[in-house]
N, C-alpha and C positions, 0 to 999 in steps of 0.2 A: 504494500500500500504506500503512494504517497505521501507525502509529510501533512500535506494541510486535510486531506480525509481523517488520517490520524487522530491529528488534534481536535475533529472534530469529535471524534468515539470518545477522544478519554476526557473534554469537554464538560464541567457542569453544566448543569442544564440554569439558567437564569429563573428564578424564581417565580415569575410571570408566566413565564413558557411550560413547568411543571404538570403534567398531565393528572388528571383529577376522575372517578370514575363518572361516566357520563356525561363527562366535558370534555372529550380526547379525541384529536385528530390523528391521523398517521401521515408523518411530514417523510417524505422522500428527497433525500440530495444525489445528485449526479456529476461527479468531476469529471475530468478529463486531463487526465495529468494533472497539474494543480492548481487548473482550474477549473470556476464551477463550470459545466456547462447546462444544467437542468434542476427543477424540481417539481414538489407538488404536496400540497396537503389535502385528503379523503376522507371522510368521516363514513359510519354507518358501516354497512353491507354491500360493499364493493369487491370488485377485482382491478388489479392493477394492471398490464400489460406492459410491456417494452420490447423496443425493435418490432422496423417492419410496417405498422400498423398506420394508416393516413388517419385513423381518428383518433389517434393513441396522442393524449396530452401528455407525456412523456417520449419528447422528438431524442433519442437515441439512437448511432447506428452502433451495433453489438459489433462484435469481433467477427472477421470475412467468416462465412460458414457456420456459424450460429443464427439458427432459426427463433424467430419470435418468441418469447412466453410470456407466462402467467408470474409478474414477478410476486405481488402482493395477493390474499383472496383477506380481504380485512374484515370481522366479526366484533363491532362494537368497539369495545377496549382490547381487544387481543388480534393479532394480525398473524395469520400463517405465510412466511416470509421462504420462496425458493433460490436457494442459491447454489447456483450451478457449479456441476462439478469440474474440479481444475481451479475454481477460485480460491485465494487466500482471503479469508475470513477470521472478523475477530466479534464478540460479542460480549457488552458492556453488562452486566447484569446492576439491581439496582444497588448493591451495596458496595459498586465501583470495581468489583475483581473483572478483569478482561482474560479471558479464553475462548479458544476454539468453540464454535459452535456445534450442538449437538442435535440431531433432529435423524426423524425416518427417511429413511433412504429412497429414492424412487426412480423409475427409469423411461418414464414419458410424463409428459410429452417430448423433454430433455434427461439427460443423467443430472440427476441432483440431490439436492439434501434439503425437508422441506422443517423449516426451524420457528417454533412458537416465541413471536414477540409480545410483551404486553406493559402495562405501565410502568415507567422508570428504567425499561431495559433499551438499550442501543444495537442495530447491527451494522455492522459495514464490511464488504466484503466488494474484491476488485477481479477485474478479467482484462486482461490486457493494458491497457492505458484508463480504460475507466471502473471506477471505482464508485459503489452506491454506498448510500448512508440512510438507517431508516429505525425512526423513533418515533414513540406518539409524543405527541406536546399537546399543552391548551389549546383548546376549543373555543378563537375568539366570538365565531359566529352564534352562539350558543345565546339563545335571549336567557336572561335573567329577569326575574322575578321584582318588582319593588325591593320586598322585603330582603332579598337575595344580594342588590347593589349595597343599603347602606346599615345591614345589620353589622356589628363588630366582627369581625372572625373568631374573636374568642368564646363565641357563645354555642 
């Protein structure tokens, strides 16, 4: 992995951006070397796609020879994340330890490893020159309540 994907995994998350249950997006980054070149935030009961796709709001071309997938299938607050095999992967869990990801094994539509991400946790993992990064953060779109903007937080 690049330097600046890096520091983006091992990254506090900014207090603001903390992902909450029921208020969480699944934010997607896309480098490219070490720079960004893409991203995207989903909420809800989605799938994600990249490579290939003309309606694919993730404009990535993959590595010569790799066919389209299914990068994300996201379920609320938990996201089943596919990362292909051959890729160097690291995965943030919430108490800061980075290791190898571990997930079921699977062999289409691509060879891969499909890895459960969910609140507080980080994945990033690279193929060639590009390199994804993917965590859920706050949900700014999320209306709140009256009661909800100017109650204390300590209550």
């Amino acid at each position: 992995m690049s330097d600046r994907p890096l520091d983006t995994l091992l990254a506090r998350p900014f207090p603001s951006e903390r992902p909450e249950p029921g208020r969480s997006t699944l934010e997607v980054q896309v480098y490219w070397r070490h720079d960004y070149l893409d991203g995207l935030e989903s909420a809800g009961r989605r799938r994600i796609s990249v490579g290939g796709l003309r309606n694919n709001p993730l404009r990535v071309e993959l590595p010569e020879g790799m066919a389209p997938f299914t990068l994300a299938e996201i379920r609320g607050d938990r996201a089943r994340i596919r990362v292909p095999e051959g890729a160097v992967a690291g995965f943030k869990h919430e108490d800061g330890r980075v290791e190898p990801p571990v997930g079921q094994a699977v062999s289409r539509p691509i060879p891969s490893t499909l890895v459960e991400l969910g609140l507080g946790q980080r994945l990033a993992f690279s193929l060639a020159d590009l390199t994804f990064v993917l965590q859920f953060v706050r949900d700014h779109g999320t209306k709140q309540s009256l009661w909800e903007r100017i109650r204390p937080k300590d209550l």
